[in-house]
Wavefront OBJ file of the C-alpha trace (Angstrom):
o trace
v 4.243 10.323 7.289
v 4.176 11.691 10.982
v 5.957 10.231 13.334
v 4.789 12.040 16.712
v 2.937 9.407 18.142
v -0.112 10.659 17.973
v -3.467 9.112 17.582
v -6.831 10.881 16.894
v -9.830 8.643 17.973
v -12.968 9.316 16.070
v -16.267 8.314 18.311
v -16.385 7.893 21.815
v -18.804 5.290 22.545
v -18.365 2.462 24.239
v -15.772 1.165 22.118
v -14.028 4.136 21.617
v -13.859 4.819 25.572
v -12.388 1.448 26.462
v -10.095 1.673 23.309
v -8.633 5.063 25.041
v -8.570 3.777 28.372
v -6.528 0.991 26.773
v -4.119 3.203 25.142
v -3.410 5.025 28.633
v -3.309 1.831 30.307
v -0.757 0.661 28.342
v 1.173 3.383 27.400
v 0.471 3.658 24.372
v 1.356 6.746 22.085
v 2.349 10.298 23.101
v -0.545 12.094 22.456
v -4.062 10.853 21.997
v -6.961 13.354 20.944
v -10.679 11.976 21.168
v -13.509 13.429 18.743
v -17.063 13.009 18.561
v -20.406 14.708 18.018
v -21.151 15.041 21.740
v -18.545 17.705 22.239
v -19.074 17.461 26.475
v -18.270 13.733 26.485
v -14.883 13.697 24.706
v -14.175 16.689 27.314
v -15.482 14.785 30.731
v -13.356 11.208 28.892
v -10.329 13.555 28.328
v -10.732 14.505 31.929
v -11.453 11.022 33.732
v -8.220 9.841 31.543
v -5.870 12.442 32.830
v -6.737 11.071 36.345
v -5.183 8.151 35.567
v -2.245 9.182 34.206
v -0.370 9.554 37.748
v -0.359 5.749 37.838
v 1.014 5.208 34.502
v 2.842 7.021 31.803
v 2.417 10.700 31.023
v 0.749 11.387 28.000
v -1.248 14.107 26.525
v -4.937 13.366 25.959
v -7.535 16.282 25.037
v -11.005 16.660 23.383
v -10.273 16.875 19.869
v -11.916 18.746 17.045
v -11.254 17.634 13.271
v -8.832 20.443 12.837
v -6.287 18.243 14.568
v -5.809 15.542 12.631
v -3.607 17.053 10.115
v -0.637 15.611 12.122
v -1.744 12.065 13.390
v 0.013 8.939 12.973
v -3.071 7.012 13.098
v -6.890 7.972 13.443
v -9.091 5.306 14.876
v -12.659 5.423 13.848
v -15.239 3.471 16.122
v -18.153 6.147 15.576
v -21.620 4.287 13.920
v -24.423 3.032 15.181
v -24.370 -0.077 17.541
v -25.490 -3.588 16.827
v -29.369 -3.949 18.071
v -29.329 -7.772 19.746
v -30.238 -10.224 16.619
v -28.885 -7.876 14.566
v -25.842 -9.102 11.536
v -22.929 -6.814 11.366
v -23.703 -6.797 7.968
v -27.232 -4.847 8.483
v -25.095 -2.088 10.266
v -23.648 -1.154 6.436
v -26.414 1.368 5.080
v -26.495 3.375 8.120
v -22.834 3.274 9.469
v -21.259 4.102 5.324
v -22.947 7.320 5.843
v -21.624 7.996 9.337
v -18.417 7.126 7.582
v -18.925 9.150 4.569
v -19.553 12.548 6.771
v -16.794 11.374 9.460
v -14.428 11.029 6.247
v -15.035 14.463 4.188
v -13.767 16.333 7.622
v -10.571 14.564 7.936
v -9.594 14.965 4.352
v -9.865 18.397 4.500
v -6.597 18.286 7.393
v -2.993 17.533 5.938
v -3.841 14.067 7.087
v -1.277 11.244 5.907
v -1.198 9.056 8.576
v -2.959 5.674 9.088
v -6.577 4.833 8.921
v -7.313 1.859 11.453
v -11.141 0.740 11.345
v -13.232 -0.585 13.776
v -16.927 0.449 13.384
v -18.844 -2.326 11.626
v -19.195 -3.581 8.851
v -15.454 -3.201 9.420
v -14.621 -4.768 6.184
v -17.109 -2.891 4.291
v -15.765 0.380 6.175
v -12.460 -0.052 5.296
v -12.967 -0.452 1.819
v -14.853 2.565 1.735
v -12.272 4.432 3.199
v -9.838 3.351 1.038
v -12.095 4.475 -1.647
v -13.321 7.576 -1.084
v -9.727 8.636 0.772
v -7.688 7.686 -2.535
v -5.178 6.590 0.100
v -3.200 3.685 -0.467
v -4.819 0.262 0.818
v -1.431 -0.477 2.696
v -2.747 2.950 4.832
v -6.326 1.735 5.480
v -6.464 -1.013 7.956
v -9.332 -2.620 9.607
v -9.304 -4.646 12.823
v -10.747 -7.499 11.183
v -10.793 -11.014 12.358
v -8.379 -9.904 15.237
v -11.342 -10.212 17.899
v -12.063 -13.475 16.294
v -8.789 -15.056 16.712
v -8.743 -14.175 19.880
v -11.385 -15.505 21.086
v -10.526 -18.842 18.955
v -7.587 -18.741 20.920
v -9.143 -17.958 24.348
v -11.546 -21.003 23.443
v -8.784 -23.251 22.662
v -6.693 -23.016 25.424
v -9.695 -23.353 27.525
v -10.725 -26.513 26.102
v -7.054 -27.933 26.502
v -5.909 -26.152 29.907
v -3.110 -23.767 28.104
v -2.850 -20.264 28.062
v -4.226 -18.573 25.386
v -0.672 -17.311 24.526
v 0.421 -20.572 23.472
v -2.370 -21.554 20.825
v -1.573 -20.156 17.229
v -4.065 -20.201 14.303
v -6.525 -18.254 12.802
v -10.426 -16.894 12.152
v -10.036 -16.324 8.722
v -13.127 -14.503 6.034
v -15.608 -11.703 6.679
v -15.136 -10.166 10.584
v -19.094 -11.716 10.849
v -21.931 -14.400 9.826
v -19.406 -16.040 7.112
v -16.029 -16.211 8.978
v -13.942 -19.347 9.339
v -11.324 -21.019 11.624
v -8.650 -22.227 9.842
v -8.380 -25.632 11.757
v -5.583 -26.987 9.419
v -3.138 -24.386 10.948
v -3.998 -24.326 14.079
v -1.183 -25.306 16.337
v -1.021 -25.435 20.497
v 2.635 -25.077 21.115
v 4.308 -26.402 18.458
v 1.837 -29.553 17.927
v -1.241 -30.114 15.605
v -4.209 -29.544 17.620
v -5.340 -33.199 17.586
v -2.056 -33.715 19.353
v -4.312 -32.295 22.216
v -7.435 -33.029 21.220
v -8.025 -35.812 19.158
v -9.387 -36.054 15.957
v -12.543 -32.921 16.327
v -15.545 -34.644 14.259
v -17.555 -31.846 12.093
v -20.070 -31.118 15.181
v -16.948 -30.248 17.249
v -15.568 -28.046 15.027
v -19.162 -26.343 14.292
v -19.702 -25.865 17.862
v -16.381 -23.926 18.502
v -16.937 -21.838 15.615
v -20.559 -20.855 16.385
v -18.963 -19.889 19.864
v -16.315 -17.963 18.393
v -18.650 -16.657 15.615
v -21.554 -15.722 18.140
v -19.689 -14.515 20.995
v -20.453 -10.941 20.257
v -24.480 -11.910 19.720
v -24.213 -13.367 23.283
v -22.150 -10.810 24.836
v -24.780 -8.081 23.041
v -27.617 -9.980 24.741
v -26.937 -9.612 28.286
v -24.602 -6.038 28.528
v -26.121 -4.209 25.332
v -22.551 -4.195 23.529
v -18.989 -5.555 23.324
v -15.690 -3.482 23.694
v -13.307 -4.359 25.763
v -11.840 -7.381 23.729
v -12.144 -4.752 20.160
v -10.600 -2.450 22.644
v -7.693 -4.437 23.392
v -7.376 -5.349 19.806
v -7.305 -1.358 18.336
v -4.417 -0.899 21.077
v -2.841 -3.934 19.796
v -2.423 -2.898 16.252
v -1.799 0.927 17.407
v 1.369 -0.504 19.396
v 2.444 -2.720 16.327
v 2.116 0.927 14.124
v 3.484 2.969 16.283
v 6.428 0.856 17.324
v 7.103 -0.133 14.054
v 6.860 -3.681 15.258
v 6.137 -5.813 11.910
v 3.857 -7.807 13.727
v 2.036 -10.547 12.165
v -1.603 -10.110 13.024
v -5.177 -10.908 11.973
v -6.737 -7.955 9.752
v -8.971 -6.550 7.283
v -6.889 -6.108 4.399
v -7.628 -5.258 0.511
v -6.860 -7.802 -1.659
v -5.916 -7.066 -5.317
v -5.742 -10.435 -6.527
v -2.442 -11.748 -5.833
v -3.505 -13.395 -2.245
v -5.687 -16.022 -2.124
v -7.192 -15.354 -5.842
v -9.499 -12.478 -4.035
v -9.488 -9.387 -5.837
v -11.020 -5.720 -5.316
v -11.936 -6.937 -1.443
v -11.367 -5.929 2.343
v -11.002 -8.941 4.300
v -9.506 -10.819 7.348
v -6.025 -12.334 7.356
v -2.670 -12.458 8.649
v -0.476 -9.685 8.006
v 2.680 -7.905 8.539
v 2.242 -4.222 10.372
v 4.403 -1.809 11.000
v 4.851 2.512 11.028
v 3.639 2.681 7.211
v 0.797 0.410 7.173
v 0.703 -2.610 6.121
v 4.144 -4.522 5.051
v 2.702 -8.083 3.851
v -0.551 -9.890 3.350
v 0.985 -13.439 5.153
v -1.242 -15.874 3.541
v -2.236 -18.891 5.372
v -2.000 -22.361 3.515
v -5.600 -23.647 3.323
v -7.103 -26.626 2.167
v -9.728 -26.746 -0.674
v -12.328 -26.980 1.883
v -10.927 -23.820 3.562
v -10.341 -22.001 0.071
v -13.718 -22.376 -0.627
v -14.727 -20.761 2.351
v -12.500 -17.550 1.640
v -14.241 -17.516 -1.365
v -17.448 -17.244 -0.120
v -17.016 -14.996 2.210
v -15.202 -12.706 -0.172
v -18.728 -13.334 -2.243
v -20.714 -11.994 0.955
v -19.161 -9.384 1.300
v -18.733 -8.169 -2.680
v -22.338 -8.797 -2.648
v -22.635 -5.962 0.178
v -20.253 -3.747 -1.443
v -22.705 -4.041 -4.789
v -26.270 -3.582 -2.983
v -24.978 -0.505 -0.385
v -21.559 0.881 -1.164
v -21.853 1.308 -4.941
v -25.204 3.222 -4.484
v -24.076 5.681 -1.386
v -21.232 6.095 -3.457
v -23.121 7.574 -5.996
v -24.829 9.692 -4.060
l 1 2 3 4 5 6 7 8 9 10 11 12 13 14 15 16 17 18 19 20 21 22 23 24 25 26 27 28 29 30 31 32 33 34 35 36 37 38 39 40 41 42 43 44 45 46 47 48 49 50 51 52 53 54 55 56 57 58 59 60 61 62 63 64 65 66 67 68 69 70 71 72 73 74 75 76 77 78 79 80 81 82 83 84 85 86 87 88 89 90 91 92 93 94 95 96 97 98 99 100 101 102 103 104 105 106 107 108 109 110 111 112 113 114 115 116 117 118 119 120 121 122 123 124 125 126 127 128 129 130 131 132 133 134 135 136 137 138 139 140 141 142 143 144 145 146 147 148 149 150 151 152 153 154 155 156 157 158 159 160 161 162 163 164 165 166 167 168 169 170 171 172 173 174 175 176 177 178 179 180 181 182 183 184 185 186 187 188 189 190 191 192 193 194 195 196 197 198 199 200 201 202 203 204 205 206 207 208 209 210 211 212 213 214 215 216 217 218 219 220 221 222 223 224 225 226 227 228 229 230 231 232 233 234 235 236 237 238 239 240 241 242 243 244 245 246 247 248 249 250 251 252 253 254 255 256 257 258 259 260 261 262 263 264 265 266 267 268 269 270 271 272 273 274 275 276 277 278 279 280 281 282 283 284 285 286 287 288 289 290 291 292 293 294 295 296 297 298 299 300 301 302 303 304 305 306 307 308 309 310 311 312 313 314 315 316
């Protein structure tokens, strides 16, 4: 695998932008190379981000074309078509599998044998279809998953108890979408249960935080037409962990092949271990039946997609 520190972002919309900015911000990478079908954008986003570069660390950044992705570490696809307000994630799949699909058939005809990391939705869906049609091993395909989630379980927490969000630790858990769930018997606020903070949270409680966490992106999407800066600050967050070789434990789409949770043949969000090849370990989270259950059926949502859109675009 490459080791140059170099990541090739793949759509420059909204996400994509603030997921570049983030990289420069943070220092992030040696090299970053932006793609997308509006040639004049990635060019006026490669310049804009040089500008900044005086006030933080040098890098090289540069309008991309497909040709160079042959020696990336990691290429970041955001490219597909936005969520419409009242639109599911999951009614993104049709169109944004065929974005994929083209997006795909360029890169694998570069040396590529870096990292795919996944952020255009149905991210779960994507990511399988990468693997897929790729042939690359699932430990190589990587989707940001409930990462966005757990954040903002975490930012909602530590709100709700006057912490930082730093110092709340559990999990969204499921489908990055409609059937995603927290994982309230793990969650811990320092090193105490949350009802050490809270008190005993009654069903309604627990239904409310979720919807917030669950809908955040449906409210966001309402009044500024998209979210990106949290996905952003996710995708820079798993780029660091790969590129740094960290082993960091975060939240993910991963594939499951039956030895984690009883899921098999699936893309979907949990904790794992990251690092420079991909991913290291699936680190399972205890759950209760309740919260079993609840993988379950989210694993069935989300199988059921992969039957009714992947199977036949797959065919095509």
């Amino acid at each position: 695998m490459p080791n140059n520190k170099k990541v090739i972002l793949v759509g420059d919309g909204a996400v994509g932008s603030a997921y570049a900015f983030s990289l420069v911000n943070q220092g992030i990478g040696n090299e970053l190379g932006i793609i997308d079908v509006d040639k004049a954008r990635t060019e006026g986003d490669a310049l804009d981000l040089k500008h900044a570069l005086p006030f933080l660390s040098p890098m090289k950044v540069y309008s991309a074309d497909y040709s160079d992705c042959g020696d990336a570490d990691i290429i970041c696809i955001t490219a597909g078509t936005a969520q419409k307000p009242g639109e599911t994630r999951l009614q993104l799949v049709s169109r944004n599998l065929r974005i994929l699909k083209s997006i795909l058939n360029e890169i694998m005809k570069t040396d590529f044998n870096g990292i795919f990391l996944l952020a255009a939705n149905p991210v779960d869906i994507l990511s399988y279809a990468t693997m897929k049609w790729t042939g690359f091993p699932p430990e190589r395909v990587i989707g940001s998953g409930t990462s966005l989630d757990t954040a903002r379980l975490r930012q909602t927490l530590a709100e709700l108890v006057h912490v930082e969000a730093g110092s709340v630790h559990g999990y969204v858990l499921g489908e990055h979408g409609d059937s995603e769930f927290i994982a309230w018997s793990n969650i811990r606020i320092g090193n105490l249960p949350i009802e050490a903070w809270t008190g005993e949270l009654c069903k309604e409680q627990k239904e409310k935080i979720l919807s917030e966490v669950r809908d955040a992106a449906y409210y966001i999407i309402e009044r500024k037409g998209a979210t990106y800066y949290g996905v952003a600050s996710a995708l820079a967050r798993i780029t660091r962990a790969i590129l740094n070789n960290e082993n960091a434990v975060l939240p993910l789409s991963v594939y499951m092949d039956g030895e984690n949770y009883g899921l098999k043949d699936v893309y979907i969000g949990t904790p794992a271990v990251v690092g420079a090849h991909g991913i290291k370990k699936i680190a399972e989270v205890p759950l209760n039946a309740e919260e079993q259950a609840e993988m379950e059926n989210s694993a069935a949502v989300l199988r059921k997609i992969l039957d009714d859109s992947f199977i036949p675009i797959d065919a095509e």
